[in-house]
N, CA and C atoms of all chains as a GROMACS GRO file, in nm:
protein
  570
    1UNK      N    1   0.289  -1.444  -2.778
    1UNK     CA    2   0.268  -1.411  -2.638
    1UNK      C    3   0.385  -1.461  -2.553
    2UNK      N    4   0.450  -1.578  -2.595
    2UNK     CA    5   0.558  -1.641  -2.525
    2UNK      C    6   0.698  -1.523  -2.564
    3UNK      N    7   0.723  -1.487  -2.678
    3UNK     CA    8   0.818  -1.391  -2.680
    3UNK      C    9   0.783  -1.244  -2.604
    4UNK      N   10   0.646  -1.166  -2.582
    4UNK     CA   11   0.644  -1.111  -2.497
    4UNK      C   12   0.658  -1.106  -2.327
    5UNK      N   13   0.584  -1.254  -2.256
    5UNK     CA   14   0.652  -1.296  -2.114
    5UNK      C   15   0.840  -1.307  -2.117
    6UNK      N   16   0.871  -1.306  -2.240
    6UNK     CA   17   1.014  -1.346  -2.214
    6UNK      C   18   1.100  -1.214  -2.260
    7UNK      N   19   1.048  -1.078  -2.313
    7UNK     CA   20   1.110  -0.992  -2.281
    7UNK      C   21   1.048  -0.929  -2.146
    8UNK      N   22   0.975  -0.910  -2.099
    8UNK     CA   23   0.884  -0.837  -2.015
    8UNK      C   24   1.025  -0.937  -1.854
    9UNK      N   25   1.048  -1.061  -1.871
    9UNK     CA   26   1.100  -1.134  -1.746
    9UNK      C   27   1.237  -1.056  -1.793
   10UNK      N   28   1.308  -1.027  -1.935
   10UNK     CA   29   1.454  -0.959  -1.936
   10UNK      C   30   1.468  -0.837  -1.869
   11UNK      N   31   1.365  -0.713  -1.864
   11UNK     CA   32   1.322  -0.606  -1.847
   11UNK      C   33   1.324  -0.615  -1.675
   12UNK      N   34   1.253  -0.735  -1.622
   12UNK     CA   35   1.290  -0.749  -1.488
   12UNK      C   36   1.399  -0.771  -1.415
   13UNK      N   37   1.462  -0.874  -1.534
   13UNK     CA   38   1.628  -0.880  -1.475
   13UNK      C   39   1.685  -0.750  -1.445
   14UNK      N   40   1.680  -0.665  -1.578
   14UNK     CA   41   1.765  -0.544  -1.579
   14UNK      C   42   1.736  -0.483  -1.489
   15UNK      N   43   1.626  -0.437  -1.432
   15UNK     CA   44   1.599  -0.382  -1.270
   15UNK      C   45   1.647  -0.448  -1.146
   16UNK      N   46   1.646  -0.584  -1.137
   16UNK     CA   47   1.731  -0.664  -1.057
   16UNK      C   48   1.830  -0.614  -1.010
   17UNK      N   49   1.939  -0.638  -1.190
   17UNK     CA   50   2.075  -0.585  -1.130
   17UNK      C   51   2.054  -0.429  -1.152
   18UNK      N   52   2.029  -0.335  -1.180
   18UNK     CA   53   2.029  -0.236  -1.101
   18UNK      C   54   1.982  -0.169  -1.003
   19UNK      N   55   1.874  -0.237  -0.900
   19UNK     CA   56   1.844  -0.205  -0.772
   19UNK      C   57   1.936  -0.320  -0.678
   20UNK      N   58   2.014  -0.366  -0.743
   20UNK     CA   59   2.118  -0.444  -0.684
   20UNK      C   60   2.266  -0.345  -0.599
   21UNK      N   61   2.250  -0.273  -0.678
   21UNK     CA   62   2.360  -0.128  -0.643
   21UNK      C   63   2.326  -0.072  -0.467
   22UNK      N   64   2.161  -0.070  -0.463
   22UNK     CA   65   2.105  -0.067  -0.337
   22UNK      C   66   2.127  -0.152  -0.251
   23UNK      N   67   2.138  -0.234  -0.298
   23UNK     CA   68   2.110  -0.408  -0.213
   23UNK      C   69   2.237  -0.403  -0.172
   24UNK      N   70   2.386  -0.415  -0.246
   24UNK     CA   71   2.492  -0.437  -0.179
   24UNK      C   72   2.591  -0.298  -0.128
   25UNK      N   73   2.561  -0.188  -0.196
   25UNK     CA   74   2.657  -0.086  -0.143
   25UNK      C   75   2.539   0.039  -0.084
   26UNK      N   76   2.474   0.009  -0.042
   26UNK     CA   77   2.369   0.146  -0.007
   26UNK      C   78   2.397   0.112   0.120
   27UNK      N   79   2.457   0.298   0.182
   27UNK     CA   80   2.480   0.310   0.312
   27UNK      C   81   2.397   0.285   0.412
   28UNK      N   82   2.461   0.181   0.518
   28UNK     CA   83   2.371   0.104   0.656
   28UNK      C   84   2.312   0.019   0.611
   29UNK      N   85   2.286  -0.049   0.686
   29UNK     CA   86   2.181  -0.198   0.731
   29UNK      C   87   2.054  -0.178   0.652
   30UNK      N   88   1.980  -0.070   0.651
   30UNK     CA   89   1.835  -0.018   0.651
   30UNK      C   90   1.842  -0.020   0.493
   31UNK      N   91   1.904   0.047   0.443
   31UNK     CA   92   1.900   0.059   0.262
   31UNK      C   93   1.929  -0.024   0.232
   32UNK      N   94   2.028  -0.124   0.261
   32UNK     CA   95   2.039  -0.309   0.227
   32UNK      C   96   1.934  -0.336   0.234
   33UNK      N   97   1.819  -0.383   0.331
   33UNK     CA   98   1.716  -0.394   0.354
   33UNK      C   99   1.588  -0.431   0.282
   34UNK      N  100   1.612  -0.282   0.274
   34UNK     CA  101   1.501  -0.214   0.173
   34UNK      C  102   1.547  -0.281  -0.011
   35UNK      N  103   1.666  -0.257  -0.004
   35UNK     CA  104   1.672  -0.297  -0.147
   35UNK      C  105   1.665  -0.454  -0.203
   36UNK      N  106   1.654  -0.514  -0.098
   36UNK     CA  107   1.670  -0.724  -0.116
   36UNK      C  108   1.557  -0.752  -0.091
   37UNK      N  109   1.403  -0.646  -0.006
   37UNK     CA  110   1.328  -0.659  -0.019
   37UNK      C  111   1.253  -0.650  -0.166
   38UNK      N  112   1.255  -0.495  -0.256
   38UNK     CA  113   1.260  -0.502  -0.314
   38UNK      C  114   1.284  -0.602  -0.439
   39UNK      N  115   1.460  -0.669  -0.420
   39UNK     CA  116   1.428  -0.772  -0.488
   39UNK      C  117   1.394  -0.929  -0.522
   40UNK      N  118   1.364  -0.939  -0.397
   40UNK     CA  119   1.279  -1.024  -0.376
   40UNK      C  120   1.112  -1.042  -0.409
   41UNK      N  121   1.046  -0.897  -0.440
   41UNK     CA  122   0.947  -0.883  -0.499
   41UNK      C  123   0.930  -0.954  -0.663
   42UNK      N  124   1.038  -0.857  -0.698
   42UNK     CA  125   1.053  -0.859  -0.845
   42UNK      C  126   1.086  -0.973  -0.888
   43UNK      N  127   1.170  -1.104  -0.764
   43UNK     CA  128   1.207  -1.217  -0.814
   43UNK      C  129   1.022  -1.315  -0.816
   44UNK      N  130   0.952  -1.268  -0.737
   44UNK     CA  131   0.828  -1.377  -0.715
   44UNK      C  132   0.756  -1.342  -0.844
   45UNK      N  133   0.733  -1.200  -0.913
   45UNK     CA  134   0.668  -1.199  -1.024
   45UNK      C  135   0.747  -1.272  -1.142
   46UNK      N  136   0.910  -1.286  -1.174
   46UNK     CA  137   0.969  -1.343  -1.284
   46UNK      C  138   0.954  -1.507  -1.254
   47UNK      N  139   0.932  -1.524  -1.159
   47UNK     CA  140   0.915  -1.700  -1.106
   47UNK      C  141   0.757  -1.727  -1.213
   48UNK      N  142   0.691  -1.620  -1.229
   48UNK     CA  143   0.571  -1.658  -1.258
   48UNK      C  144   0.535  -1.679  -1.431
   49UNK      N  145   0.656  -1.598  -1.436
   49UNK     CA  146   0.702  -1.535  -1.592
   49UNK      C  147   0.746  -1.633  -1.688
   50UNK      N  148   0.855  -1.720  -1.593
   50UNK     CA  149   0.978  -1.811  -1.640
   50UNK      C  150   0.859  -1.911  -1.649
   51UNK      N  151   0.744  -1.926  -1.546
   51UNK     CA  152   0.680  -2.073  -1.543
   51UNK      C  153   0.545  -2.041  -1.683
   52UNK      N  154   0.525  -1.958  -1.666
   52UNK     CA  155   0.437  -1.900  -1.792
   52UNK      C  156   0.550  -1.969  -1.980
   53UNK      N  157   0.649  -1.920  -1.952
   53UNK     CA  158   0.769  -1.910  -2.058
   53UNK      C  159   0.754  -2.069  -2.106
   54UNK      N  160   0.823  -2.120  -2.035
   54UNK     CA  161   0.802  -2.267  -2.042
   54UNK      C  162   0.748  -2.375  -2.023
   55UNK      N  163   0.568  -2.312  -1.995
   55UNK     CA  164   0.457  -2.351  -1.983
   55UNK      C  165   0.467  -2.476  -1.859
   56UNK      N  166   0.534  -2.437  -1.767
   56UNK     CA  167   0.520  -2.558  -1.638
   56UNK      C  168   0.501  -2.470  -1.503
   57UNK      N  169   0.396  -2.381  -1.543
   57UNK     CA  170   0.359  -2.279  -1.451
   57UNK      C  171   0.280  -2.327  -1.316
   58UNK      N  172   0.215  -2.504  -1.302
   58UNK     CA  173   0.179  -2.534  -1.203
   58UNK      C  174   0.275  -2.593  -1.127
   59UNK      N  175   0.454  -2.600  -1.136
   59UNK     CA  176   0.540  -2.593  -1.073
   59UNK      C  177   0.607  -2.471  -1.001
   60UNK      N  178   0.606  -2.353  -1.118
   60UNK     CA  179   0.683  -2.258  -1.086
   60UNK      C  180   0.552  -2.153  -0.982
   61UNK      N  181   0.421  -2.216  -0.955
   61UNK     CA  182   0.338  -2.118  -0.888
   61UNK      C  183   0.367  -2.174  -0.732
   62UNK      N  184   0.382  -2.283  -0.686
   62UNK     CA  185   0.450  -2.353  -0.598
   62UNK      C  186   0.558  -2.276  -0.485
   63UNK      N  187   0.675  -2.296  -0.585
   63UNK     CA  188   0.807  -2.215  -0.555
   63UNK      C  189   0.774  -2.050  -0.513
   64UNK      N  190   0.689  -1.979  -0.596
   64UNK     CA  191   0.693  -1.882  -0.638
   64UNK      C  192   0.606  -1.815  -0.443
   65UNK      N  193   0.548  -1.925  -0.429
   65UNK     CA  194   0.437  -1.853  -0.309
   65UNK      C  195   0.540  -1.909  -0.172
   66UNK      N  196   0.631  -2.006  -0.227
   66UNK     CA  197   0.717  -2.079  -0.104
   66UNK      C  198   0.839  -1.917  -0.062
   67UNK      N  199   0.842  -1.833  -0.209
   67UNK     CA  200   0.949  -1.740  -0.207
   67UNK      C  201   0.933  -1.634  -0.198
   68UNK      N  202   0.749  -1.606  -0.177
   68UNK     CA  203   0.694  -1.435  -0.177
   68UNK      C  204   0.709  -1.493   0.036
   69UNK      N  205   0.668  -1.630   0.076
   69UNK     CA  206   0.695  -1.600   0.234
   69UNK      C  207   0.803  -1.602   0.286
   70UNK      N  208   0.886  -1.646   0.234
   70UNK     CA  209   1.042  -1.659   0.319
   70UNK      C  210   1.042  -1.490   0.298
   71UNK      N  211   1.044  -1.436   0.192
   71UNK     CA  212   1.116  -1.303   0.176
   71UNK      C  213   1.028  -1.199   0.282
   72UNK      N  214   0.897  -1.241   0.328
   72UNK     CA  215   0.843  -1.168   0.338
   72UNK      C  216   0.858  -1.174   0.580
   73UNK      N  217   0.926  -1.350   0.593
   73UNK     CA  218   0.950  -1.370   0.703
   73UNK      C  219   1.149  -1.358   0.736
   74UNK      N  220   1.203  -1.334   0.650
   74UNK     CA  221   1.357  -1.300   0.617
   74UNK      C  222   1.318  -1.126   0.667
   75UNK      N  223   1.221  -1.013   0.613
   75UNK     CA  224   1.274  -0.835   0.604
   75UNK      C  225   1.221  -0.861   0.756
   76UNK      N  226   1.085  -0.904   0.807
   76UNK     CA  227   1.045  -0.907   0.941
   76UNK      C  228   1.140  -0.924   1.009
   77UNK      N  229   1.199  -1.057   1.029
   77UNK     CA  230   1.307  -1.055   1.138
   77UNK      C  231   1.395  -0.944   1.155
   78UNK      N  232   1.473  -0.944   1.037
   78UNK     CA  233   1.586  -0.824   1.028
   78UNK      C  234   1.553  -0.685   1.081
   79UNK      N  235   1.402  -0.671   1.050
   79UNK     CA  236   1.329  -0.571   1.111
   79UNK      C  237   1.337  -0.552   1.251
   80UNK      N  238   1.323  -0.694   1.295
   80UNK     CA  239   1.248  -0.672   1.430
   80UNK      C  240   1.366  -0.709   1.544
   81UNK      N  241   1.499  -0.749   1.445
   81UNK     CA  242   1.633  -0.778   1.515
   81UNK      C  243   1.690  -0.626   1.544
   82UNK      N  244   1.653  -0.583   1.440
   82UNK     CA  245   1.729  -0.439   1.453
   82UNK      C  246   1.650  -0.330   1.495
   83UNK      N  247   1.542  -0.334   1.557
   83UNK     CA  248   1.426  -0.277   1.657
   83UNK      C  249   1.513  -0.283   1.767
   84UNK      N  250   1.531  -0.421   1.822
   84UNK     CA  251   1.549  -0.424   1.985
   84UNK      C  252   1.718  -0.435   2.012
   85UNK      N  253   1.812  -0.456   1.931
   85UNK     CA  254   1.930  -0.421   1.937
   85UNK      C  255   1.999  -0.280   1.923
   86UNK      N  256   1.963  -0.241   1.803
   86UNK     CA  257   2.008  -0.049   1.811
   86UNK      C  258   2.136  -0.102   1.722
   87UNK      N  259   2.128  -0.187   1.610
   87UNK     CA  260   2.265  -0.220   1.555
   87UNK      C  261   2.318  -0.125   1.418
   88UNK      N  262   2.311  -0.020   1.446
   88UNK     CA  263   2.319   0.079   1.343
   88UNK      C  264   2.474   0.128   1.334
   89UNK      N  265  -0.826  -1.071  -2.707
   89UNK     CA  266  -1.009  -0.989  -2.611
   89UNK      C  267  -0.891  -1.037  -2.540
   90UNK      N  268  -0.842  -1.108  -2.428
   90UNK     CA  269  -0.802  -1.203  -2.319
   90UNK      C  270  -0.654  -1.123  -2.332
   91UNK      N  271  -0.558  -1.194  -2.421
   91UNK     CA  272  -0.443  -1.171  -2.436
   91UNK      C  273  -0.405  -0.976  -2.448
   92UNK      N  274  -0.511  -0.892  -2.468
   92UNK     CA  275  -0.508  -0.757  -2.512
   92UNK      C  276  -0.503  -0.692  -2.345
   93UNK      N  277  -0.596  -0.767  -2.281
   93UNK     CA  278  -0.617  -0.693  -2.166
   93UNK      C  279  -0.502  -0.742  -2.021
   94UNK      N  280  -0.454  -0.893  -2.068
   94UNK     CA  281  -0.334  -0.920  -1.982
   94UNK      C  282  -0.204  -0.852  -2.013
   95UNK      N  283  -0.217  -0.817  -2.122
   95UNK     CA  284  -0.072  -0.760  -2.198
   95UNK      C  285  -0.058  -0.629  -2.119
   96UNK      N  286  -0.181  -0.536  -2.132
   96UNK     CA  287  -0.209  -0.422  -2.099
   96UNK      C  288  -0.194  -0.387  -1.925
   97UNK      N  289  -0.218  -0.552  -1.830
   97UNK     CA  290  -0.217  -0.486  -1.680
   97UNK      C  291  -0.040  -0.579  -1.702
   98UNK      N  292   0.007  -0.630  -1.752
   98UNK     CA  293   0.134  -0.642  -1.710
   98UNK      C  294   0.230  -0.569  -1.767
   99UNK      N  295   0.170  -0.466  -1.835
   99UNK     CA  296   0.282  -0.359  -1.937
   99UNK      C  297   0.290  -0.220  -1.788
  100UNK      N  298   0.178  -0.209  -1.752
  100UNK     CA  299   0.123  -0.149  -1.638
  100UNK      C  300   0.217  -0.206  -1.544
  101UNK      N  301   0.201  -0.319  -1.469
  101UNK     CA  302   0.239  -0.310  -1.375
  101UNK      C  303   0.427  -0.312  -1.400
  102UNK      N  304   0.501  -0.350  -1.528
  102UNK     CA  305   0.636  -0.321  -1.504
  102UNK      C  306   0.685  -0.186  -1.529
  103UNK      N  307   0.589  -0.089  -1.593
  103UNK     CA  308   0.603   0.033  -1.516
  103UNK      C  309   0.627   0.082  -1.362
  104UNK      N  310   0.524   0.026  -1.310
  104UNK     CA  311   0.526   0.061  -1.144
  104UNK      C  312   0.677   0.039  -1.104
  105UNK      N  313   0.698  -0.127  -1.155
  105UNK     CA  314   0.770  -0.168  -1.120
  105UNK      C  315   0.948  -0.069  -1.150
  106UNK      N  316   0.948  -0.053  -1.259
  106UNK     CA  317   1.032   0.098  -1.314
  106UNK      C  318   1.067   0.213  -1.209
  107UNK      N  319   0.920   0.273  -1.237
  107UNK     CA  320   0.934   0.399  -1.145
  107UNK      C  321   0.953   0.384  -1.019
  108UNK      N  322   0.947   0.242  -0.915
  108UNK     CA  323   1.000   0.249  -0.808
  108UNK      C  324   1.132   0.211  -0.787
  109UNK      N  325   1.180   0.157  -0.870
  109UNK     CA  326   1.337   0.146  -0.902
  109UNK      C  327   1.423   0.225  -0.927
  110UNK      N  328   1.358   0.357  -1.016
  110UNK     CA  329   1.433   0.421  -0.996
  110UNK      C  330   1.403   0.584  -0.918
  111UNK      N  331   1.285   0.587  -0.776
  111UNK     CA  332   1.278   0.577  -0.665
  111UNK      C  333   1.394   0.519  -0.588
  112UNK      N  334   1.393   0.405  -0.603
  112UNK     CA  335   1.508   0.336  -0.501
  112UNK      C  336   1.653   0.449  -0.488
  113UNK      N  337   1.670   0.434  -0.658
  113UNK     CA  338   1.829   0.469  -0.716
  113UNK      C  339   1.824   0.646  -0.670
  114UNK      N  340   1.730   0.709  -0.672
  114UNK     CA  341   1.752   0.867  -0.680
  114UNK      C  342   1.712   0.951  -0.558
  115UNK      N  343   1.604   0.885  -0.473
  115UNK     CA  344   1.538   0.976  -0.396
  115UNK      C  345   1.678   0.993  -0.271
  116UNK      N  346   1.681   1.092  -0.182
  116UNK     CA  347   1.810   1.162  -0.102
  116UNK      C  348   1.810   1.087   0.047
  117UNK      N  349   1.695   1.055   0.106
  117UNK     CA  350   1.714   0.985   0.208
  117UNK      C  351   1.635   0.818   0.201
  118UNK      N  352   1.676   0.772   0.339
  118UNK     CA  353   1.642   0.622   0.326
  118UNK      C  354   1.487   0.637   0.356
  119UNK      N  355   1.380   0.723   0.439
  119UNK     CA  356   1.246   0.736   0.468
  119UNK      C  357   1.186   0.750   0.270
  120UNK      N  358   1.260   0.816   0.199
  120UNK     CA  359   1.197   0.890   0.048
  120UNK      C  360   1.208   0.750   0.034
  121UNK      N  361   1.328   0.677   0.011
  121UNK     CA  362   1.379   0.553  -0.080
  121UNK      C  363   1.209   0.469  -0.021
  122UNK      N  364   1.189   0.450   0.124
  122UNK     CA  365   1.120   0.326   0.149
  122UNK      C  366   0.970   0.365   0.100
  123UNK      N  367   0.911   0.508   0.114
  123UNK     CA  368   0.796   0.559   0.049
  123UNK      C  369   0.798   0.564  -0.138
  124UNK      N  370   0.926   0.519  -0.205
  124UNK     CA  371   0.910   0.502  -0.320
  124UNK      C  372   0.850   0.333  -0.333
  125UNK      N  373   0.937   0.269  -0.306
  125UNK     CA  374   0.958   0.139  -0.317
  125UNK      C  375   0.840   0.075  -0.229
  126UNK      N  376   0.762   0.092  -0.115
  126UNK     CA  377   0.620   0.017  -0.039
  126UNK      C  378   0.533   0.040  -0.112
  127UNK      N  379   0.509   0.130  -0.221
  127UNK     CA  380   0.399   0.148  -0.300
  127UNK      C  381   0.415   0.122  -0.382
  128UNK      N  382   0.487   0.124  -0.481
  128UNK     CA  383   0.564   0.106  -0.642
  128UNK      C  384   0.534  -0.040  -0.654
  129UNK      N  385   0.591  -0.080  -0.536
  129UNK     CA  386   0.597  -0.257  -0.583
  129UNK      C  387   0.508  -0.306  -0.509
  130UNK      N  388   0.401  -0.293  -0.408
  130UNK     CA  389   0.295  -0.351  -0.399
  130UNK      C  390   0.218  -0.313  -0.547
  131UNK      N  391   0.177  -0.211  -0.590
  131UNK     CA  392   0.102  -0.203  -0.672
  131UNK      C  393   0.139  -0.251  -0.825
  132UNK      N  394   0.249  -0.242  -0.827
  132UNK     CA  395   0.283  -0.338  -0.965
  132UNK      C  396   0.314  -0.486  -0.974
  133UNK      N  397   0.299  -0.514  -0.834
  133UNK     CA  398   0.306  -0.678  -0.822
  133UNK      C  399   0.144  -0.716  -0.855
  134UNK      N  400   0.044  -0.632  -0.792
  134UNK     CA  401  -0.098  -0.667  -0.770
  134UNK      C  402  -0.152  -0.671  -0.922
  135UNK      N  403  -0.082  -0.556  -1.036
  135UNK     CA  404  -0.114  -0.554  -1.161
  135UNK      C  405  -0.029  -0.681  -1.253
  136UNK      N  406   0.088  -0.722  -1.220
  136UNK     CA  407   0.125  -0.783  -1.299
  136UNK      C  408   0.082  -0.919  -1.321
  137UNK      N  409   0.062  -0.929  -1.152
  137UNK     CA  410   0.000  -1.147  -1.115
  137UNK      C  411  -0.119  -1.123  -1.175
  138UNK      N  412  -0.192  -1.036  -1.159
  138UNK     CA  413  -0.348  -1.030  -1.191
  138UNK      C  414  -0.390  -1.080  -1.393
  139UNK      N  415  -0.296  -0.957  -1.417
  139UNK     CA  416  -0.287  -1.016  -1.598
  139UNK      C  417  -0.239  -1.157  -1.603
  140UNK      N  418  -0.118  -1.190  -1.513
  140UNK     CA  419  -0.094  -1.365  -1.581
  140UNK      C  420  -0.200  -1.405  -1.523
  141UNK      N  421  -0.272  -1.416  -1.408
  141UNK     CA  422  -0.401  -1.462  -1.405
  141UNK      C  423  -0.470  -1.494  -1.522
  142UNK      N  424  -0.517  -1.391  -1.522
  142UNK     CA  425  -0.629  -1.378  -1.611
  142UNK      C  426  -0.583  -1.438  -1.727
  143UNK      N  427  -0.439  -1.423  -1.792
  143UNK     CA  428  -0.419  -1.519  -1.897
  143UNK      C  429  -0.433  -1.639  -1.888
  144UNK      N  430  -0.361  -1.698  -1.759
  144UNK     CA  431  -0.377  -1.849  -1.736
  144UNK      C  432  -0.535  -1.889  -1.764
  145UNK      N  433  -0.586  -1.827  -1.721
  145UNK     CA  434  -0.754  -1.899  -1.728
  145UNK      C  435  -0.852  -1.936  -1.597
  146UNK      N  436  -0.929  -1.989  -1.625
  146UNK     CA  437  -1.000  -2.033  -1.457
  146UNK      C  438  -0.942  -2.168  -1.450
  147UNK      N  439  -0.833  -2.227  -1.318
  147UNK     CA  440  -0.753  -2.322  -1.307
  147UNK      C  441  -0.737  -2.307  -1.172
  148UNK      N  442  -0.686  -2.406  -1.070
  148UNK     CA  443  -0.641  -2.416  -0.977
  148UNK      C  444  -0.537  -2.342  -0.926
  149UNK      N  445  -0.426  -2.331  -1.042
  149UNK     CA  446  -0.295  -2.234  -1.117
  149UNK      C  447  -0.308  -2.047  -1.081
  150UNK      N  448  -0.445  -2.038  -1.108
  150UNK     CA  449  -0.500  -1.898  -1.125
  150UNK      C  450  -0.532  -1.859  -0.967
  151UNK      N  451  -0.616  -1.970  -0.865
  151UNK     CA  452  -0.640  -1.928  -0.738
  151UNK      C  453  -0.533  -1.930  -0.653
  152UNK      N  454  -0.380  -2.012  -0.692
  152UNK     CA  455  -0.288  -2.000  -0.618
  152UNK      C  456  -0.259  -1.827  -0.656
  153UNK      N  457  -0.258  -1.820  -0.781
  153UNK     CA  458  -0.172  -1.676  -0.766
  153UNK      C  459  -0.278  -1.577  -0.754
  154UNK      N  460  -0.362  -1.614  -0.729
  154UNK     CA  461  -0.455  -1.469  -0.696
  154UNK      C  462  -0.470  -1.485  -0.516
  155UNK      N  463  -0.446  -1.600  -0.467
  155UNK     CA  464  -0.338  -1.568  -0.317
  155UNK      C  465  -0.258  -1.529  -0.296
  156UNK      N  466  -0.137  -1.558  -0.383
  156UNK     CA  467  -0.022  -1.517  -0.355
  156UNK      C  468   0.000  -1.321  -0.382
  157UNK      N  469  -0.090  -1.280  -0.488
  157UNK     CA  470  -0.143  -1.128  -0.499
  157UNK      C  471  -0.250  -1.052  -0.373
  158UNK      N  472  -0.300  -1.141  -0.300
  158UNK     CA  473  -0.355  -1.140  -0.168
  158UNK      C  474  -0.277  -1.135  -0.016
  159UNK      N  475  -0.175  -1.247  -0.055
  159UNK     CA  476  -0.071  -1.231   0.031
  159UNK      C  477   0.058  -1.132   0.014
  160UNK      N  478   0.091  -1.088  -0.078
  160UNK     CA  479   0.143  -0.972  -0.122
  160UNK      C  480   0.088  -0.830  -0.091
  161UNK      N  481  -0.039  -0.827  -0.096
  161UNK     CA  482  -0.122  -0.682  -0.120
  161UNK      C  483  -0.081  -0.683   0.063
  162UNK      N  484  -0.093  -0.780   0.122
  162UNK     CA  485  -0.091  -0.740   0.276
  162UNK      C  486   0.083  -0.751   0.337
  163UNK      N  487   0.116  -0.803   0.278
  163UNK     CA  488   0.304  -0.812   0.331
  163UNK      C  489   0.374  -0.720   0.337
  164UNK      N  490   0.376  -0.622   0.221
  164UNK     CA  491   0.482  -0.568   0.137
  164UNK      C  492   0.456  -0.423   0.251
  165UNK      N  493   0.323  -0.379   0.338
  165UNK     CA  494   0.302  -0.239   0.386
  165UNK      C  495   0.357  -0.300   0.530
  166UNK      N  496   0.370  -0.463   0.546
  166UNK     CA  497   0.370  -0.467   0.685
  166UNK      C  498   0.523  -0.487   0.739
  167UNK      N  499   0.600  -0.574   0.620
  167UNK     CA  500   0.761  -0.473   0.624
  167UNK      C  501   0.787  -0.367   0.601
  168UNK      N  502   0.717  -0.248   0.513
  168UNK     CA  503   0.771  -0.183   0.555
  168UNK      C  504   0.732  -0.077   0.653
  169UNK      N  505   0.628  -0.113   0.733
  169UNK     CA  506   0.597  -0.036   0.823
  169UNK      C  507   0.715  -0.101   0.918
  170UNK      N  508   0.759  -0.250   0.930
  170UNK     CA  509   0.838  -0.236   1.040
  170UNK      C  510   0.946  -0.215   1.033
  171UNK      N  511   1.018  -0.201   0.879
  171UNK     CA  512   1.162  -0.145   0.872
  171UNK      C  513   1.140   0.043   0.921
  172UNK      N  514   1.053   0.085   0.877
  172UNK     CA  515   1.074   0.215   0.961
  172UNK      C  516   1.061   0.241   1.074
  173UNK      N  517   0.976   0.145   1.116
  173UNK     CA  518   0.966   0.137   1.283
  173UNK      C  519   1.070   0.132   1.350
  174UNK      N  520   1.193   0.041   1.304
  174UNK     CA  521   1.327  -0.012   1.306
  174UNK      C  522   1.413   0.120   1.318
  175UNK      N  523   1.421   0.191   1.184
  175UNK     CA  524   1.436   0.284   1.181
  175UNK      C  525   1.444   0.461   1.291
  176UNK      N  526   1.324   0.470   1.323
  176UNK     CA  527   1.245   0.534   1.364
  176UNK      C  528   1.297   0.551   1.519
  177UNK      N  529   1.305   0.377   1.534
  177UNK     CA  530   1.321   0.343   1.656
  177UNK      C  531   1.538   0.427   1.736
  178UNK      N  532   1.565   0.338   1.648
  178UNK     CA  533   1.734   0.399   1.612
  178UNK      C  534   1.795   0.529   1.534
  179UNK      N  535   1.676   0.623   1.540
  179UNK     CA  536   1.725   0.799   1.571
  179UNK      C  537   1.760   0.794   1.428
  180UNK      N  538   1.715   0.746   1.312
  180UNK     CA  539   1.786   0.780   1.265
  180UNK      C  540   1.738   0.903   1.160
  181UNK      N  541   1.766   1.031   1.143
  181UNK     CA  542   1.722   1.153   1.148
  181UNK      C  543   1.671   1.149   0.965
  182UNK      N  544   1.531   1.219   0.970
  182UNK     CA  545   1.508   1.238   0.817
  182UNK      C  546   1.625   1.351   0.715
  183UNK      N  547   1.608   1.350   0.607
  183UNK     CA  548   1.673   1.475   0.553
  183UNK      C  549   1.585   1.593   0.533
  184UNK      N  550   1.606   1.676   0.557
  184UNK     CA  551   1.609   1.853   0.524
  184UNK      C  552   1.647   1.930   0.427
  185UNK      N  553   1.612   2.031   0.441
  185UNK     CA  554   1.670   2.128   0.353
  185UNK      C  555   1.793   2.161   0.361
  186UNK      N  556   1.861   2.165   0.498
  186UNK     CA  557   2.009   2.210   0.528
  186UNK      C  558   2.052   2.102   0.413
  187UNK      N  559   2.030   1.981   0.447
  187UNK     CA  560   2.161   1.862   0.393
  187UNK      C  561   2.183   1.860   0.235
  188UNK      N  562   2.128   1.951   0.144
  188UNK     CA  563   2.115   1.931   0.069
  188UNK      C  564   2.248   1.968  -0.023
  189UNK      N  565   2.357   2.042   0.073
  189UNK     CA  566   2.485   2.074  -0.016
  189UNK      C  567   2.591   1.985   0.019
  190UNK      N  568   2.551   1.905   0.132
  190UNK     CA  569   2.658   1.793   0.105
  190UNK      C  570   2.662   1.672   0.018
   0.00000   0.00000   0.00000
């Protein structure tokens, strides 16, 4: 079961870096956005993966809920910066 | 019995996780990209925590992350309702049928 959490977390990497293509060269502000949201998702489920992996999962559940809110108070702002500015 | 049925919602949910990725990579405008990706990955986040749940066991371990799949199920629609709002707000025009030969 430990060699399956630990391909299933490789499988996540590989989506990482390729919705990473989004994250740094996708045209405008808005598709950046969208894509660091994105991986920021995918990073809170492998937090859970890695702590599963190396069985110190009542550390890595910690981190993991400290990093689903920043990401989730990080797209808001940017959101709501680029609502009332027009910075397109 | 345990290990068959966690295997099964986290094989599930890195599908979701798949097909909205490559959503992200293919669909033609940024409105398609954000209607791939608000659903794809709420719903394969909600399947994947749920199986390590359920693997972990009944633990203290298990009610953090069946919050953190609680706090997820409600986050993920409420950015992106406000990145399009953002959007929406700053003109910025859907795609069509015309745009399709450039």
């Amino acid at each position: 079961m430990k060699d399956f959490f630990l391909w299933m977390s490789l499988i996540l990497g590989f989506l990482i870096l390729v919705s990473l293509y989004r994250g740094v060269g996708g045209p405008g502000f808005l598709n950046r956005i969208v894509g660091i949201n994105v991986i920021g998702t995918k990073i809170v489920v492998i937090l859970i993966l890695m702590g599963l992996f190396i069985q110190r999962v009542d550390m890595f559940v910690d981190i993991s809920l400290a990093y689903a809110f920043l990401n989730f108070i990080g797209t808001l702002a940017a959101a709501k910066y680029l609502e009332r500015k027009g910075a397109i | 019995m345990v290990e068959v049925l966690s295997g099964l919602l986290v094989v599930c949910g890195i599908f979701l996780f798949a097909s909205g990725t490559l959503g992200l990579l293919r669909l033609p405008d940024f409105y398609c990209r954000m209607h791939a990706t608000g659903k794809c990955d709420t719903l394969g986040a909600l399947l994947t925590l749920t199986g390590l749940a359920i693997y972990n066991g009944f633990s203290l371990v298990s009610l953090k992350i069946i919050f953190i799949v609680i706090f997820i199920f409600l986050a993920i629609p409420t950015a992106t309702h406000a990145i399009g709002r953002a959007a929406l707000v700053n003109r910025v025009l859907p795609w069509t049928k015309k745009d399709k030969n450039k």
